[in-house]
PDB file of N, CA, C, O and CB in Angstrom:
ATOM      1  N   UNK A   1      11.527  65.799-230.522  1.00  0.00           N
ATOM      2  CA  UNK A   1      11.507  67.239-230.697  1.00  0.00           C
ATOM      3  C   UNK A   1      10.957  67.538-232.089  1.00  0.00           C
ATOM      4  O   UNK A   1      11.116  66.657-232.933  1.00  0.00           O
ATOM      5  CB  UNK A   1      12.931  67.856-230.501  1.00  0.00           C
ATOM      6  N   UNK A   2      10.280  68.756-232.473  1.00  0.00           N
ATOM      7  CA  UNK A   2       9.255  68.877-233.640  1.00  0.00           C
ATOM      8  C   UNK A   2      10.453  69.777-234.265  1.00  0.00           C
ATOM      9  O   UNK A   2      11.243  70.411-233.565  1.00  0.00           O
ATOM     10  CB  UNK A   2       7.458  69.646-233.342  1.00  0.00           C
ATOM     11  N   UNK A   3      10.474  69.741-235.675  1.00  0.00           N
ATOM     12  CA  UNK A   3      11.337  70.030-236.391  1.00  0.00           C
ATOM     13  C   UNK A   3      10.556  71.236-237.098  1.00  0.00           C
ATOM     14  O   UNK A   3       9.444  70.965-237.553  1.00  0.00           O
ATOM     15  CB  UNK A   3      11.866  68.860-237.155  1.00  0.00           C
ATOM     16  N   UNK A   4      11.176  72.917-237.268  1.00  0.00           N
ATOM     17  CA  UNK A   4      10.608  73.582-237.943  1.00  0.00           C
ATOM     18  C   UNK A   4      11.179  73.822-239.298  1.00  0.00           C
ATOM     19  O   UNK A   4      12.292  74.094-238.849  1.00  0.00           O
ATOM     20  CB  UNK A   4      10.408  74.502-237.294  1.00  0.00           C
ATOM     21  N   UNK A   5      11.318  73.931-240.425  1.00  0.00           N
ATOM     22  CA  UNK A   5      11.845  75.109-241.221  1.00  0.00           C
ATOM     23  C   UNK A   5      11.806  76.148-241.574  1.00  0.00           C
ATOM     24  O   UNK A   5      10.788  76.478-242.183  1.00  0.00           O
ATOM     25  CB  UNK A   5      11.926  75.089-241.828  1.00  0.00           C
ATOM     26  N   UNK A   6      12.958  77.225-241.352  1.00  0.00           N
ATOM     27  CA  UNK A   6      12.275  78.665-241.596  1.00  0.00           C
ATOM     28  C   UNK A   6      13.422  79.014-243.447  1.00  0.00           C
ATOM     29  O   UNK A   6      14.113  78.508-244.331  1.00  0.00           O
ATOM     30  CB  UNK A   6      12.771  80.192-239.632  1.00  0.00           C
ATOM     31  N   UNK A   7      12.962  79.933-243.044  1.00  0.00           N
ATOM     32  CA  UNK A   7      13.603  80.793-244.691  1.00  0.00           C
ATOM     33  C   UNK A   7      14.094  81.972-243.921  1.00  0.00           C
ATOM     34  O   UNK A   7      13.480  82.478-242.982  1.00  0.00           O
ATOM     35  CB  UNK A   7      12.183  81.403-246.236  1.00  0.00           C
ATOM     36  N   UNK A   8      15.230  82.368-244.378  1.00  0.00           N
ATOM     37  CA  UNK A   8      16.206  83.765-243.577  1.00  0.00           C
ATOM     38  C   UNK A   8      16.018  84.456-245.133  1.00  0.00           C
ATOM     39  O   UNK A   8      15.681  83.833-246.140  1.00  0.00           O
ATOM     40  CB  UNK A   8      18.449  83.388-242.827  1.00  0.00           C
ATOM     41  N   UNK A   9      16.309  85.816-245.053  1.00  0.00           N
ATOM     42  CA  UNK A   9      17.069  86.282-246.017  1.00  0.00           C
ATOM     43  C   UNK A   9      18.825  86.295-246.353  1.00  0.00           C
ATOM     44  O   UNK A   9      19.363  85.473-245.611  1.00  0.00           O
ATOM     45  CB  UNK A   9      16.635  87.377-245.911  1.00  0.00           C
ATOM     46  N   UNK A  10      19.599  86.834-247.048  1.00  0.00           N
ATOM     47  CA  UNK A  10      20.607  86.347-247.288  1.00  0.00           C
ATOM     48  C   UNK A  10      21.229  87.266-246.007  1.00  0.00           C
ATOM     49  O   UNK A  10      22.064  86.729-245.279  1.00  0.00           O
ATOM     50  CB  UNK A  10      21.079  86.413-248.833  1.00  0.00           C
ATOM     51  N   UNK A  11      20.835  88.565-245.764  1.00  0.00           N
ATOM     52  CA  UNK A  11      21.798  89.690-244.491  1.00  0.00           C
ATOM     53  C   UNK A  11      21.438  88.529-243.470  1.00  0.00           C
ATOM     54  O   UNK A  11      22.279  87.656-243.687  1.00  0.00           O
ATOM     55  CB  UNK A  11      21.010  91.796-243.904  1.00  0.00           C
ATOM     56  N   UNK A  12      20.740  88.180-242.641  1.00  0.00           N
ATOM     57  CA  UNK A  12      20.170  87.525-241.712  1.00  0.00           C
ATOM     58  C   UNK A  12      20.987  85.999-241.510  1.00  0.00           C
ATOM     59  O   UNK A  12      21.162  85.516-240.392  1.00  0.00           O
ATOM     60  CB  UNK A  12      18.656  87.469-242.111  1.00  0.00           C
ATOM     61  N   UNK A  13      21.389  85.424-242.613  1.00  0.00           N
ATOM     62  CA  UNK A  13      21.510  84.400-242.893  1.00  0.00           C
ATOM     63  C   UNK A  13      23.784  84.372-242.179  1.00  0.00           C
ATOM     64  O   UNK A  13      24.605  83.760-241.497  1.00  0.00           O
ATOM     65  CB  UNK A  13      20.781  84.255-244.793  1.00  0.00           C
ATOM     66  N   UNK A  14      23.550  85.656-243.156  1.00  0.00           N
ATOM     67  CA  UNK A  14      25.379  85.966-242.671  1.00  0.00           C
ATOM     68  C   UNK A  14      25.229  86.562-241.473  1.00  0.00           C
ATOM     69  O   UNK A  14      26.186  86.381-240.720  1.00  0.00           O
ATOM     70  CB  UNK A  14      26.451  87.141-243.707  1.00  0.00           C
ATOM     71  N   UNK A  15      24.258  87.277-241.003  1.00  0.00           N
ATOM     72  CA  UNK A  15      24.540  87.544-239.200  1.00  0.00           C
ATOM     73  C   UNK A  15      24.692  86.348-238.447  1.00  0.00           C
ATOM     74  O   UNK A  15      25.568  86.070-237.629  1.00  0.00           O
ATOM     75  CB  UNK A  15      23.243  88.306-238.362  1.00  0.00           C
ATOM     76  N   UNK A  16      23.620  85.609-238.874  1.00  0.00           N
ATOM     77  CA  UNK A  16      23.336  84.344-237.909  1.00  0.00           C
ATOM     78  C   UNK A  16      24.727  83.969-237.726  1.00  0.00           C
ATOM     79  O   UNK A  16      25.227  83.856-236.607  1.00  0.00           O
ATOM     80  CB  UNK A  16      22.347  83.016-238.548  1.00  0.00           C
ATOM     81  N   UNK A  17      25.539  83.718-239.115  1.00  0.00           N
ATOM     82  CA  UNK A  17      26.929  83.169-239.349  1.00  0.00           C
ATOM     83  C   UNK A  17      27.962  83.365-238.351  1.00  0.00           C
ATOM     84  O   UNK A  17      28.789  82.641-237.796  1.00  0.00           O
ATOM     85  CB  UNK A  17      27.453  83.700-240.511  1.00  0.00           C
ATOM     86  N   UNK A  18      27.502  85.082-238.294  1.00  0.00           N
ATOM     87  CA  UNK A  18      28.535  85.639-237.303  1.00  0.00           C
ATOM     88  C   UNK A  18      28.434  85.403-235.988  1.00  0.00           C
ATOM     89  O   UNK A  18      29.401  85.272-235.238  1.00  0.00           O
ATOM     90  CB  UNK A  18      28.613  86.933-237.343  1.00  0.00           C
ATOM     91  N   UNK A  19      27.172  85.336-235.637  1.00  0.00           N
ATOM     92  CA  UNK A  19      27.132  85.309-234.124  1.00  0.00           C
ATOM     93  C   UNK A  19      27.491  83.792-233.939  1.00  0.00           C
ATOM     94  O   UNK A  19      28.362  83.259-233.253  1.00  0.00           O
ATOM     95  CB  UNK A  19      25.582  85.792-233.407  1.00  0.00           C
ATOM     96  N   UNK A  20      26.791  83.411-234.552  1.00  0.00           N
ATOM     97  CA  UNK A  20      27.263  81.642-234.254  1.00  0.00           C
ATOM     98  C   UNK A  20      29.103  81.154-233.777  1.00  0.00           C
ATOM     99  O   UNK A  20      29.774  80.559-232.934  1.00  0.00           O
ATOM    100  CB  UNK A  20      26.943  80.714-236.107  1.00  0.00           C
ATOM    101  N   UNK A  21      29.163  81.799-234.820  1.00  0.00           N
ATOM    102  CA  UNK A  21      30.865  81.280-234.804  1.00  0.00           C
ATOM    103  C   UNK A  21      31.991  82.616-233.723  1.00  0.00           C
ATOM    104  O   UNK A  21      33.183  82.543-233.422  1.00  0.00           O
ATOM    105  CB  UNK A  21      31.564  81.323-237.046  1.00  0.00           C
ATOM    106  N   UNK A  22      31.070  83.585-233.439  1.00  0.00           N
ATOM    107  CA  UNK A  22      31.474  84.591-232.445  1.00  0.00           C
ATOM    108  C   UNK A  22      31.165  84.161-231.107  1.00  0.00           C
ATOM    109  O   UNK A  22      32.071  84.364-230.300  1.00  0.00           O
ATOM    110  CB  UNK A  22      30.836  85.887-232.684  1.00  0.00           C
ATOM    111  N   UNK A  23      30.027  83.571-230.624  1.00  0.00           N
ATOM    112  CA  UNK A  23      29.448  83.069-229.558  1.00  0.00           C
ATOM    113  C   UNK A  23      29.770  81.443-229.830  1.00  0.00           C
ATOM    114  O   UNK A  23      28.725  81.118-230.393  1.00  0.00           O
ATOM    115  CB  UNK A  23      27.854  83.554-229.448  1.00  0.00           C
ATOM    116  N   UNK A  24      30.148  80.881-229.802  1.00  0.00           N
ATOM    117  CA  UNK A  24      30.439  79.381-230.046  1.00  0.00           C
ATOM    118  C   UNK A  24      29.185  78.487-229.870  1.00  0.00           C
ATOM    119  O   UNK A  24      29.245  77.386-229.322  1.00  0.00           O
ATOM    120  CB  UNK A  24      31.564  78.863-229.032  1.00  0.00           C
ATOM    121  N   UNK A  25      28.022  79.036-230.377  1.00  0.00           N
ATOM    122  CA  UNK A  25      26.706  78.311-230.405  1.00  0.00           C
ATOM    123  C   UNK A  25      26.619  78.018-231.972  1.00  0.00           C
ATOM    124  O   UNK A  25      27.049  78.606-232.964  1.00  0.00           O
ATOM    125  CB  UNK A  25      25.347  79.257-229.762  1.00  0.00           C
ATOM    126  N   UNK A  26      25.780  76.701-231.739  1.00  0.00           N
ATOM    127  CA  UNK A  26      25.010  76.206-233.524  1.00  0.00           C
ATOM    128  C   UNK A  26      23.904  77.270-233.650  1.00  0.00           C
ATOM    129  O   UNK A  26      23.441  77.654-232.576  1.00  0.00           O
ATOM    130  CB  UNK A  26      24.027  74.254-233.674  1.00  0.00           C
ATOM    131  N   UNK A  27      23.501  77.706-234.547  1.00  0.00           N
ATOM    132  CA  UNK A  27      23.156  78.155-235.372  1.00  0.00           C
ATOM    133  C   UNK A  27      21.450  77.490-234.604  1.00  0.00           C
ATOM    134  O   UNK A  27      20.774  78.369-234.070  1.00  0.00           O
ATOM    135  CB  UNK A  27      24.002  77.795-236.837  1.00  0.00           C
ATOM    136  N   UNK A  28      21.014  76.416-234.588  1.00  0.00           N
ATOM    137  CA  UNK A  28      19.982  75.947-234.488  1.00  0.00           C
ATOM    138  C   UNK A  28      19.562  76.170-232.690  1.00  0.00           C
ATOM    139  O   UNK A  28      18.483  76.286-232.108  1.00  0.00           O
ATOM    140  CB  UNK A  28      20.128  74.503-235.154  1.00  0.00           C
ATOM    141  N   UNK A  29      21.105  76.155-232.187  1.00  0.00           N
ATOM    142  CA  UNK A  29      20.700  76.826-230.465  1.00  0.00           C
ATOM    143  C   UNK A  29      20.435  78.278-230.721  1.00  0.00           C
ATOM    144  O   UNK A  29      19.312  78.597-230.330  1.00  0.00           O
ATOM    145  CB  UNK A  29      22.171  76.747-229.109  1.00  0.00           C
ATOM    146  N   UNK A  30      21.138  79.284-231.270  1.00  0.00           N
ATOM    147  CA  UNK A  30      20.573  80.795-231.314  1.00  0.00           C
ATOM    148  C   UNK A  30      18.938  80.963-231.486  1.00  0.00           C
ATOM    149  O   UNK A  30      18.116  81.574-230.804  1.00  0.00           O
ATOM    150  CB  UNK A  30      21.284  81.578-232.629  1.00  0.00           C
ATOM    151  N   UNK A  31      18.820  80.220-232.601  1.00  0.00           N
ATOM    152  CA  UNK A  31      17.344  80.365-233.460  1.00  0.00           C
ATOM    153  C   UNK A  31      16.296  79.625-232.444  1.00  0.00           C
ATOM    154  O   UNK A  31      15.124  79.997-232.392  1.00  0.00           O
ATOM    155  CB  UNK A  31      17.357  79.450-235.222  1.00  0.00           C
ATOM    156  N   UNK A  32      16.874  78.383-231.514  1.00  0.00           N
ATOM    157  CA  UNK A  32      15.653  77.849-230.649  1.00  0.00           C
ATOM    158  C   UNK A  32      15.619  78.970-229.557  1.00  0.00           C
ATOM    159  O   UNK A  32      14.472  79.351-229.323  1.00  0.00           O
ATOM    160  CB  UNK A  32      15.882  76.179-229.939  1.00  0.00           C
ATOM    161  N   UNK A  33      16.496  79.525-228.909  1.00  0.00           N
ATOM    162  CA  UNK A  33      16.838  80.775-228.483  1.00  0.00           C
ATOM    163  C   UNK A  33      16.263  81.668-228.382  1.00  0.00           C
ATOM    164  O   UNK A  33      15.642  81.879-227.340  1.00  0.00           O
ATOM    165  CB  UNK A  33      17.491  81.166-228.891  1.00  0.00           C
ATOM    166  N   UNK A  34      16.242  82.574-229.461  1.00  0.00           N
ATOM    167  CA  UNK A  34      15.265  83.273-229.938  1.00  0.00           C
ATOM    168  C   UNK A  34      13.758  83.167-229.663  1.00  0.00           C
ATOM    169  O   UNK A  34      13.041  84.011-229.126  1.00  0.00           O
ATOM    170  CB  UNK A  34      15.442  83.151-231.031  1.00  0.00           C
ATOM    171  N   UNK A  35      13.497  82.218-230.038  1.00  0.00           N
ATOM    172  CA  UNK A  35      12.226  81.462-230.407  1.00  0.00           C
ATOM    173  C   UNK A  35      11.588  81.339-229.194  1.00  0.00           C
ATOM    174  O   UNK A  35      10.457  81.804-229.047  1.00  0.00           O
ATOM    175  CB  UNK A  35      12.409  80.062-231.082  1.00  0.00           C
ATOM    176  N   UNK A  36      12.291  80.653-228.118  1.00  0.00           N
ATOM    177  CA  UNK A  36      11.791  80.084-226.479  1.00  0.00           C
ATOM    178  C   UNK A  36      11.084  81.803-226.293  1.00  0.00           C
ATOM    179  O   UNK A  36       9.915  82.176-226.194  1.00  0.00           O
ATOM    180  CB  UNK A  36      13.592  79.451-224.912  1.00  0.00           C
ATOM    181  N   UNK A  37      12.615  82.698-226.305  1.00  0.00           N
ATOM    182  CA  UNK A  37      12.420  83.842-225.275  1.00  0.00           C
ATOM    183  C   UNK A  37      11.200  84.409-226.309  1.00  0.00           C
ATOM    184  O   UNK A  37      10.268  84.931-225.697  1.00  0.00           O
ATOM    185  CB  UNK A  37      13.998  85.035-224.879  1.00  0.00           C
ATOM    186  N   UNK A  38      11.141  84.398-226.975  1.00  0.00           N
ATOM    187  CA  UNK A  38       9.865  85.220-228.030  1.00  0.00           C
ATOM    188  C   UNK A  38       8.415  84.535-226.719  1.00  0.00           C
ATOM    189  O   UNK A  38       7.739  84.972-225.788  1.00  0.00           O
ATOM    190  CB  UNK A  38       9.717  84.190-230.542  1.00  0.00           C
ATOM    191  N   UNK A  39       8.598  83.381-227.410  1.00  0.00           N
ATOM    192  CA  UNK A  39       7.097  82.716-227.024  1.00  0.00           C
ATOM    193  C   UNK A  39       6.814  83.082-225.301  1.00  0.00           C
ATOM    194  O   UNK A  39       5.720  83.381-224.821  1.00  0.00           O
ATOM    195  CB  UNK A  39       7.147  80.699-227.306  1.00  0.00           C
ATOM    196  N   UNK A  40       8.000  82.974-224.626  1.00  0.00           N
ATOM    197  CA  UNK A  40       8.332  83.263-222.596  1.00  0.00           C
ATOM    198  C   UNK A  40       7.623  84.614-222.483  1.00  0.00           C
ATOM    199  O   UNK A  40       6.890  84.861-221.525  1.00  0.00           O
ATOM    200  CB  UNK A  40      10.484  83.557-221.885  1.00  0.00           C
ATOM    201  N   UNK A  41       7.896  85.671-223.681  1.00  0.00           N
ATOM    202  CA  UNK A  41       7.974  87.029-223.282  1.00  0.00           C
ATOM    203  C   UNK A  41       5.961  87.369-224.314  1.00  0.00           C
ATOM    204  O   UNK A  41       5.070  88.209-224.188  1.00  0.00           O
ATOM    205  CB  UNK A  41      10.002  88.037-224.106  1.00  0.00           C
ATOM    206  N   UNK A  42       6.133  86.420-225.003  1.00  0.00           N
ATOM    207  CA  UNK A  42       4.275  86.706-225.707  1.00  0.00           C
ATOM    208  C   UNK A  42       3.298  86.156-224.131  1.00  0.00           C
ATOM    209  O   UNK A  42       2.314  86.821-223.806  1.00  0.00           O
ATOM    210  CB  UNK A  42       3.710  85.059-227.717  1.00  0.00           C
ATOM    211  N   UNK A  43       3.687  85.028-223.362  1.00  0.00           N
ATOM    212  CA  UNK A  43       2.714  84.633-222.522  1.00  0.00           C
ATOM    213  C   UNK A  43       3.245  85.371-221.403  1.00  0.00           C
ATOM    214  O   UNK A  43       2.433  85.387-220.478  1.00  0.00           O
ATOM    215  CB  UNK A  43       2.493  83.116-222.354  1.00  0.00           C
ATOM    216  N   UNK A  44       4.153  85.895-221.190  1.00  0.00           N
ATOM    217  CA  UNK A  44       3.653  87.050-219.908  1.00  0.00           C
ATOM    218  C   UNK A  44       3.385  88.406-220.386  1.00  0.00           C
ATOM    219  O   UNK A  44       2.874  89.091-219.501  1.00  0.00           O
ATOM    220  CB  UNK A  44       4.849  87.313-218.707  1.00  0.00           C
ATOM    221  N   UNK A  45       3.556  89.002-221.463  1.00  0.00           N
ATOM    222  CA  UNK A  45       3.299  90.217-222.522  1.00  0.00           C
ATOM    223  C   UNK A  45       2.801  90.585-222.904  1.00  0.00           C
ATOM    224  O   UNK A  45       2.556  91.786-223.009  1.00  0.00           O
ATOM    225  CB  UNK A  45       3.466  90.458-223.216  1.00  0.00           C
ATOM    226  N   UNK A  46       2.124  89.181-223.573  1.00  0.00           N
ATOM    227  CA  UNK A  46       1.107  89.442-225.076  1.00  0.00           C
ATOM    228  C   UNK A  46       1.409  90.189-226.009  1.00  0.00           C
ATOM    229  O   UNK A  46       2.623  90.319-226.167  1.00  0.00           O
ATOM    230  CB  UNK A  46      -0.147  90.002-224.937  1.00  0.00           C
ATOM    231  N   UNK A  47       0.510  90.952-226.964  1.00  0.00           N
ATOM    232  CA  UNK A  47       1.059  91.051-227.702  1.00  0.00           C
ATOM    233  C   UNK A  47       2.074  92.824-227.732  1.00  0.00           C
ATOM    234  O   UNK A  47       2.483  93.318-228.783  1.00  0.00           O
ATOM    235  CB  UNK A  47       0.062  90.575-228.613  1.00  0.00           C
ATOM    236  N   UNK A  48       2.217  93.285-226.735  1.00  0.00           N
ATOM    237  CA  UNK A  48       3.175  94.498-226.597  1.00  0.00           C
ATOM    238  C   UNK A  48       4.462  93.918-227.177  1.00  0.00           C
ATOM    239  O   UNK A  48       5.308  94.680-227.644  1.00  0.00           O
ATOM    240  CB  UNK A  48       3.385  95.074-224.973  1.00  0.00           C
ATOM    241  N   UNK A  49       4.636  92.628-227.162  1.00  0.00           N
ATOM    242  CA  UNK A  49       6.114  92.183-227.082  1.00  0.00           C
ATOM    243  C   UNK A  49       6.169  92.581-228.673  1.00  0.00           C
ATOM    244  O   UNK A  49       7.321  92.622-229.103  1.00  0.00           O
ATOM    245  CB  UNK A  49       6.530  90.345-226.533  1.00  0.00           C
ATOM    246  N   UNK A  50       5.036  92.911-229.726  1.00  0.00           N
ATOM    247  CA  UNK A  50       5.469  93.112-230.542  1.00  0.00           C
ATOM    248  C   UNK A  50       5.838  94.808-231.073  1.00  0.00           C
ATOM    249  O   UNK A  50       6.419  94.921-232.152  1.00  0.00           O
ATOM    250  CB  UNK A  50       4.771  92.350-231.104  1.00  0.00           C
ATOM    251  N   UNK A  51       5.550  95.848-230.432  1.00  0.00           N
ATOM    252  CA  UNK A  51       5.510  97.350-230.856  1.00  0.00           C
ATOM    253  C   UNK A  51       7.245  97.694-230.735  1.00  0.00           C
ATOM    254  O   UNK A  51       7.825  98.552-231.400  1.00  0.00           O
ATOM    255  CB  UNK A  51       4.358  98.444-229.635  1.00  0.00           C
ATOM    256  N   UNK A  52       7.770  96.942-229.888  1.00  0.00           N
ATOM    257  CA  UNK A  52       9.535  97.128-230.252  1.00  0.00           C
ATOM    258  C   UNK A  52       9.586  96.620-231.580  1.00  0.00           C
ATOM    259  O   UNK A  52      10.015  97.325-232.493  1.00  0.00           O
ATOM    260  CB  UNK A  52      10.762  96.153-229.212  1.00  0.00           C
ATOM    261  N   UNK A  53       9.170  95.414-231.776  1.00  0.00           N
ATOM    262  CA  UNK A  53      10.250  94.668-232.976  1.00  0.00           C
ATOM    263  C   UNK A  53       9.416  95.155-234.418  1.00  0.00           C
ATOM    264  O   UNK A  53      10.096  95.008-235.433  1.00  0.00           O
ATOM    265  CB  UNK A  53      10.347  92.490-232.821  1.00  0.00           C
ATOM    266  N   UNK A  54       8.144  95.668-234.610  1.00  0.00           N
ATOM    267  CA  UNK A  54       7.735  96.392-235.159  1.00  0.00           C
ATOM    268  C   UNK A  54       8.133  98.534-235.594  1.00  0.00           C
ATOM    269  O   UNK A  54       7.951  99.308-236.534  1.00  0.00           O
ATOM    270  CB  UNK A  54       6.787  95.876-234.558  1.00  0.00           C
ATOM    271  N   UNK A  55       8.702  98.571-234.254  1.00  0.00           N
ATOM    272  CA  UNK A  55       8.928 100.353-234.204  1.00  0.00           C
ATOM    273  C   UNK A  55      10.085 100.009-235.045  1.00  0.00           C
ATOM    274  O   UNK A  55      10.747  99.001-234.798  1.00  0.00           O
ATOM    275  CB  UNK A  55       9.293 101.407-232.473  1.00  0.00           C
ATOM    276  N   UNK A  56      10.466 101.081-236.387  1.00  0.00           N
ATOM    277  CA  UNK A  56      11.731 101.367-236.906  1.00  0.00           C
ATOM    278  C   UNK A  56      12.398 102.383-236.409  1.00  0.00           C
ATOM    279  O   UNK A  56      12.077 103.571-236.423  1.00  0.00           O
ATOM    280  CB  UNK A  56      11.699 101.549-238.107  1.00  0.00           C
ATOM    281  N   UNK A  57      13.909 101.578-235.701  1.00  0.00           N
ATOM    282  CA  UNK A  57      14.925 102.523-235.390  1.00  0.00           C
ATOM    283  C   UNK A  57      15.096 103.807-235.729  1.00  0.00           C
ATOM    284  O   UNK A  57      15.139 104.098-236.924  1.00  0.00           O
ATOM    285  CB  UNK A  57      15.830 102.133-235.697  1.00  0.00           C
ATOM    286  N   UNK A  58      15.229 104.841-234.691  1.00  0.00           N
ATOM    287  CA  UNK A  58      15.696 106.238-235.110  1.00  0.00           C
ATOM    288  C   UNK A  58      16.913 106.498-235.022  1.00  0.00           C
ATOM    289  O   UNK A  58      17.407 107.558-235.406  1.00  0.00           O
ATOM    290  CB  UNK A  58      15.169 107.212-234.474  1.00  0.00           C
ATOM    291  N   UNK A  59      17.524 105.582-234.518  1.00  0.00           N
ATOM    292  CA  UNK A  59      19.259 105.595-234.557  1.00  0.00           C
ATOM    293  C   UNK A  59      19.705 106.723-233.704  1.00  0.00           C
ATOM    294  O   UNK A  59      20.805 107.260-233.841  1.00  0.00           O
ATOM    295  CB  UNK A  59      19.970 105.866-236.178  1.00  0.00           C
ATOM    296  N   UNK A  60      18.585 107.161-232.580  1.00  0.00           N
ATOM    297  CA  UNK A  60      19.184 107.814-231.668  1.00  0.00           C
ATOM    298  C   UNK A  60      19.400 106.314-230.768  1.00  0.00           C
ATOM    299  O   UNK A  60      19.052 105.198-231.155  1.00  0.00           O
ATOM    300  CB  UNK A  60      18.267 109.195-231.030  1.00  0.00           C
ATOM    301  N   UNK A  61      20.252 106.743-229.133  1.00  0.00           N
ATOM    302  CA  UNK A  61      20.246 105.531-228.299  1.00  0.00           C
ATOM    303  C   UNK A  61      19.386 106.355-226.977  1.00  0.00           C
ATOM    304  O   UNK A  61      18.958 107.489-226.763  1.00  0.00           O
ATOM    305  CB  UNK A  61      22.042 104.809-227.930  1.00  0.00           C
ATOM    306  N   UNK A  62      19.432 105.090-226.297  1.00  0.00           N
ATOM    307  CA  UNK A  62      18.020 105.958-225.284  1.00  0.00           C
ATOM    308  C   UNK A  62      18.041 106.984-224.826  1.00  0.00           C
ATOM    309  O   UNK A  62      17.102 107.779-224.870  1.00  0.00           O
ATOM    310  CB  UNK A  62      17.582 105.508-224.102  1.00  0.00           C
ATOM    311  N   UNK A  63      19.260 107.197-224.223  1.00  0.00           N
ATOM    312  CA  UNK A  63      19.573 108.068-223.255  1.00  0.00           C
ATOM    313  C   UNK A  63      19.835 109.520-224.088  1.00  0.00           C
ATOM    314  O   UNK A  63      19.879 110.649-223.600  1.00  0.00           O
ATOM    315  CB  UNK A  63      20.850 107.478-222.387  1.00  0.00           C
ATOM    316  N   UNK A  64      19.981 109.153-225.389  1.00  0.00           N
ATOM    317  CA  UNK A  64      20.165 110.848-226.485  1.00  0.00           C
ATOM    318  C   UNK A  64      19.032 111.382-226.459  1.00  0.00           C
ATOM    319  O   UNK A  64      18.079 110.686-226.109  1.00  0.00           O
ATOM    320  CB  UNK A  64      20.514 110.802-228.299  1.00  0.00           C
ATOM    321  N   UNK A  65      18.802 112.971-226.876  1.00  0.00           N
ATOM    322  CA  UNK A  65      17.685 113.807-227.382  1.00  0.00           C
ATOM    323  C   UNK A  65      18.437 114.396-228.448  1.00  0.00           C
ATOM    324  O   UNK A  65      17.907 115.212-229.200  1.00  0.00           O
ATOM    325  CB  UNK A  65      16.989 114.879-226.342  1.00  0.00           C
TER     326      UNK A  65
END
């Protein structure tokens, strides 16, 4: 298996923390996780998969006006 290293920031770094130890997954299953469904959702997607994770929240939820 190919080994990556990434760099988190420090907020990111304590979420990861949380979910990890909230969800009883390592830290390195979330992040391969992540990663699979990213790449699953770019080759049937392309690149739309990015205008969500790019759009900044309006902190309404969907269903509000």
């Amino acid at each position: 298996m190919a080994r990556q290293s990434i760099e988190l920031t420090d907020k990111v770094k304590e979420q990861l923390d949380f979910m990890s130890a909230t969800l009883g997954m390592t830290q390195n299953a979330l992040i391969n996780l992540a990663v699979a469904t990213m790449v699953a959702k770019f080759e049937s997607e392309g690149m739309r998969i990015f205008f969500d994770l790019i759009s900044l929240p309006t902190g309404k939820s969907k269903g509000s006006k």
